[in-house]
C-alpha positions in Angstrom: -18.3 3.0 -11.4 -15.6 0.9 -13.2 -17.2 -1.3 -16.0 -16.5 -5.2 -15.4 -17.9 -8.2 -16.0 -16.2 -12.0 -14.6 -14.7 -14.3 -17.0 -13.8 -18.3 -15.9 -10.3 -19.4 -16.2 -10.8 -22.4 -17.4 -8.7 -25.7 -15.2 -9.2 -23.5 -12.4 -12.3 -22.7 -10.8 -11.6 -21.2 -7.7 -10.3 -18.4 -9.8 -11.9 -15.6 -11.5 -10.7 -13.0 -14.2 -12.9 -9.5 -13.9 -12.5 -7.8 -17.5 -11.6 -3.8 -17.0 -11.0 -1.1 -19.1 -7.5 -1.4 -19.9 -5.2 1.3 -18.0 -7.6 1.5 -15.4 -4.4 0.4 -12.6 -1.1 1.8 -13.0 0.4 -1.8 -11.5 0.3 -5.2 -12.9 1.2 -8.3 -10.9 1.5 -9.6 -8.0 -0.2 -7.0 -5.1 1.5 -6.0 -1.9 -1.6 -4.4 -1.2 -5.0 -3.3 -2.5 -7.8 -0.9 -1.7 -9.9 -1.6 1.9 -13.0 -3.1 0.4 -10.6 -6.1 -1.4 -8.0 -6.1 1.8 -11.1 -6.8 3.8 -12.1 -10.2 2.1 -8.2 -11.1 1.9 -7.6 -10.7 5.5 -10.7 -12.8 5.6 -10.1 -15.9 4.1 -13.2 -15.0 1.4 -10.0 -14.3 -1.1 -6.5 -15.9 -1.2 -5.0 -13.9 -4.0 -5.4 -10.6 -6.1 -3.5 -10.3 -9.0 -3.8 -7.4 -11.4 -3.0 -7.3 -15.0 -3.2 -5.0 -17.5 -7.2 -5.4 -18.8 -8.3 -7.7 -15.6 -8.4 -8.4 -11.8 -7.9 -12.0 -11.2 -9.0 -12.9 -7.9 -8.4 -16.8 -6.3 -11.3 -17.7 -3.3 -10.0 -18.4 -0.2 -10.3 -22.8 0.5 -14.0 -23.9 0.9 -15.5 -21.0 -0.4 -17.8 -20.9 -3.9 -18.2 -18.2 -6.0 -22.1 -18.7 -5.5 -22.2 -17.7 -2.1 -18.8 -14.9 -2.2 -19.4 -13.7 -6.3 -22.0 -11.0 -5.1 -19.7 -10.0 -2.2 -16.5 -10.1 -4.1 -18.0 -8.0 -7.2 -18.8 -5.4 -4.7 -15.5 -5.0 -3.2 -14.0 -5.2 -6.6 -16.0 -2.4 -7.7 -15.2 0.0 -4.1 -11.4 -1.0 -5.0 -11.3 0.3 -8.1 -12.4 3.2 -7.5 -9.4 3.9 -5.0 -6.5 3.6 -7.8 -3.6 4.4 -5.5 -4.6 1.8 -2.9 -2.9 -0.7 -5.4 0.4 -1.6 -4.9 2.6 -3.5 -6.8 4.2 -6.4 -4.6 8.5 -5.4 -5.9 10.0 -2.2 -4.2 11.7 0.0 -5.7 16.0 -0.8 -6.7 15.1 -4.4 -6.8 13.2 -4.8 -3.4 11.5 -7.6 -3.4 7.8 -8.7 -2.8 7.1 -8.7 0.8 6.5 -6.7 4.1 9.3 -3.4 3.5 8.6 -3.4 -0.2 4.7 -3.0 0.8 5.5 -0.3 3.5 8.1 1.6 1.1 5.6 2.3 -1.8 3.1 2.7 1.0 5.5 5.6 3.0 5.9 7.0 -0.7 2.5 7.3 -1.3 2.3 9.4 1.6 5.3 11.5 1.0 3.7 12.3 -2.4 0.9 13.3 -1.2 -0.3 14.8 2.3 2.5 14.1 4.2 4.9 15.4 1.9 2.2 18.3 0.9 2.4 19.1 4.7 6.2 19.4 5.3 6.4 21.3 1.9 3.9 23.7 2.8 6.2 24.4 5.7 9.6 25.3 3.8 10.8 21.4 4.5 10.9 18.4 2.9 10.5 14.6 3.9 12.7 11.7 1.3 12.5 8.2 1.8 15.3 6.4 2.0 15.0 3.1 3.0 12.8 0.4 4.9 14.2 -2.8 6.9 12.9 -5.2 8.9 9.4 -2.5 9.4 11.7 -0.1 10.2 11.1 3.0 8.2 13.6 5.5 7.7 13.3 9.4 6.3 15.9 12.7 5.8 14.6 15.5 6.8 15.3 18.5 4.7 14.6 22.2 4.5 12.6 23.7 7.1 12.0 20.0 8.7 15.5 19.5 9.3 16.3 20.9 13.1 12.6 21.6 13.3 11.1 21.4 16.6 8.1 20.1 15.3 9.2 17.7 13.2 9.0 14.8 15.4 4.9 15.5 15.7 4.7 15.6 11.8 6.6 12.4 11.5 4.6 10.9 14.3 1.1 12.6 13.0 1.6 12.9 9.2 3.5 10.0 8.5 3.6 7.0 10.7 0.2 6.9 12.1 -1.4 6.5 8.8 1.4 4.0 7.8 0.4 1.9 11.0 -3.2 2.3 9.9 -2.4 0.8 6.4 0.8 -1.9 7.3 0.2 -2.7 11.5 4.4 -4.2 10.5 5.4 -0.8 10.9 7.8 -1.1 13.4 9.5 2.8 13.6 9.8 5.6 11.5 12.8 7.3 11.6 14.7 10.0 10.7 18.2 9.9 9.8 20.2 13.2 10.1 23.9 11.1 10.3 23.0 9.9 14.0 21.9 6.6 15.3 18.2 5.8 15.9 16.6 3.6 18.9 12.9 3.8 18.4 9.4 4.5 17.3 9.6 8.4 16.1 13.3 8.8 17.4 14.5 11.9 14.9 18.0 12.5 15.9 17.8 16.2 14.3 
């Protein structure tokens, strides 16, 4: 368990700094997203706002709340959080992307392709790059073994997009983009 302890910001006391070991997130700012326990209270109302910086977690109560009745509630979310360190995502994409809805789904679909997603395809002789996300509307090359693949509309579908829609419900496609148009959800064009 993550050592912390809750400091007052002072003029402000719907706000609270926890005190962290410094370096224990990789992101500092605003948050697209955060780990379950946290998104929980967000989607909630019990938090308004998450902000992460580079020795603290400074979290804002949602309106009529007090940190009497939430502070027990919020520490233990804070401490579940932090112990999922790639559930924290910075709120700016990537080339200048800024915060909001596609900058939260590109690092999430990143995340993925890093990791068992991408492990998948790789394992396979193929390969899975991101290259963009608009309007929900996530978009992938195939490459390798994955491009022409039979199957590589089911590892899209099942590796990739289902667990995006399970973190970001905005996902509105995912897409792959072999030089021909796409129309919809899983459309791969290979």
């Amino acid at each position: 368990m993550v050592p912390m302890h809750p400091q007052a910001c002072p003029g402000d006391p719907d706000r609270l700094r926890w005190i962290i070991p410094a370096g224990t997130l990789s992101v500092t700012g605003a948050l697209a997203a955060v780990p379950a326990p946290l998104a929980v209270l967000l989607a909630d109302g019990t938090l308004a706002e998450v902000v992460a910086e580079p020795a603290a977690v400074v979290t804002r109560l949602g309106r009529g709340r007090s940190w009497s009745a939430e502070g027990p509630r919020v520490r233990t979310a804070l401490h579940g959080a932090l112990d999922e360190p790639t559930g924290w995502i910075a709120a700016h994409g990537p080339q200048g992307q800024g915060p909001g809805p596609d900058a939260l789904l590109y690092a999430m679909a990143q995340q993925l392709l890093d990791g068992a997603a991408g492990q998948f395809a790789r394992s396979h002789g193929g390969a899975i790059e991101l290259l963009h996300v608009r309007d929900g509307v996530v978009t992938v090359r195939l490459g390798g073994a994955c491009h022409g693949c039979l199957g590589a509309g089911r590892t899209l579908h099942q590796r990739l997009e289902l667990q995006l829609r399970r973190r970001c419900p905005g996902v509105r496609a995912v897409v792959a983009d072999n030089g021909r148009h796409h129309t919809g959800p899983g459309s791969l064009g290979a």
